[in-house]
C-alpha positions, -999 to 999 in steps of 0.1 A, spaced: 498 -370 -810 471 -343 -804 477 -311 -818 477 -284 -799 443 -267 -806 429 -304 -798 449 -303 -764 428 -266 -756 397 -280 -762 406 -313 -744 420 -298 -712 390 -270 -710 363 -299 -720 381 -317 -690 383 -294 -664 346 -284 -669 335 -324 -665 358 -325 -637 348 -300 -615 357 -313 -580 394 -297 -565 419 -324 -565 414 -325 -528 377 -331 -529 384 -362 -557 412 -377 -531 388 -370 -500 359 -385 -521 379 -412 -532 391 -422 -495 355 -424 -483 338 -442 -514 363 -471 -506 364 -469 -469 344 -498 -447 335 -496 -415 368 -510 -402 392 -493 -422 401 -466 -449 427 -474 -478 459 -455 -483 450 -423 -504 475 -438 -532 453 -471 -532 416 -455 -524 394 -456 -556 390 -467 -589 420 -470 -612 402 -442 -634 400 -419 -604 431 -422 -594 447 -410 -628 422 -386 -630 437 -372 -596 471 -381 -611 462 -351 -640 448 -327 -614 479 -318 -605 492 -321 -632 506 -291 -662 489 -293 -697 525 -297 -710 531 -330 -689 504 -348 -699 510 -384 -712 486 -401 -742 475 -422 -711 459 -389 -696 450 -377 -728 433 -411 -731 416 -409 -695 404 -373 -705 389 -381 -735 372 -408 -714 357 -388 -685 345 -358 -704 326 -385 -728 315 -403 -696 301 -375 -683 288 -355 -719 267 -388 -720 253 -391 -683 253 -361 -672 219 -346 -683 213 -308 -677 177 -310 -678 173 -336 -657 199 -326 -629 199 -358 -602 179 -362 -572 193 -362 -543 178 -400 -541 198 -411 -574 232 -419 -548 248 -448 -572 248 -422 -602 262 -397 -583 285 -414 -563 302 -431 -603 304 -397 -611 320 -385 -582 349 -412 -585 359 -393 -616 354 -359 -601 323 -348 -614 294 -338 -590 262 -340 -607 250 -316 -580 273 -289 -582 260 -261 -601 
């Protein structure tokens, strides 16, 4: 289990990486799996990933399960290691932002 300095750091670490509402990642996630003939049910839209990363969203720091803790540790190291401050994305590099977004994290977003 974490303890509970570890948790702090863990839930601020992953609400700065994740800094799309939970209605923008459920939106986002909607669209990124739609095709042109139909849009999945919000519960099914996305990656598994984004979907528990929505799941913790609105979520409280005491409910959190050593699966989210799990997923956190995941998408603040997923974005530590491609989200580069110096080299903030065109607006050409789509597929990088777009795998970002899916775990709520717009490179874009100041």
């Amino acid at each position: 289990m974490t303890d509970a300095l570890e948790l702090d750091a863990l839930w601020e670490d992953f609400h700065r990486a994740v800094n799309m509402t939970s209605q923008e990642l459920a939106a986002w996630l909607r669209v990124s799996d739609a095709d042109e003939n139909a849009e999945p049910l919000p519960e099914h839209a996305g990656t598994p990933t984004g979907q528990h990363v929505l799941a913790i969203l609105q979520k409280r720091r005491t409910d959190l399960t050593d699966d989210d803790l799990s997923v956190m540790y995941e998408v603040v190291d997923t974005v530590a290691e491609d989200a580069d401050v110096e080299n903030e994305p065109e607006a050409d590099q789509t597929r990088r932002r777009q795998r970002l977004m899916t775990i709520g994290h717009d490179p874009l977003r100041p």
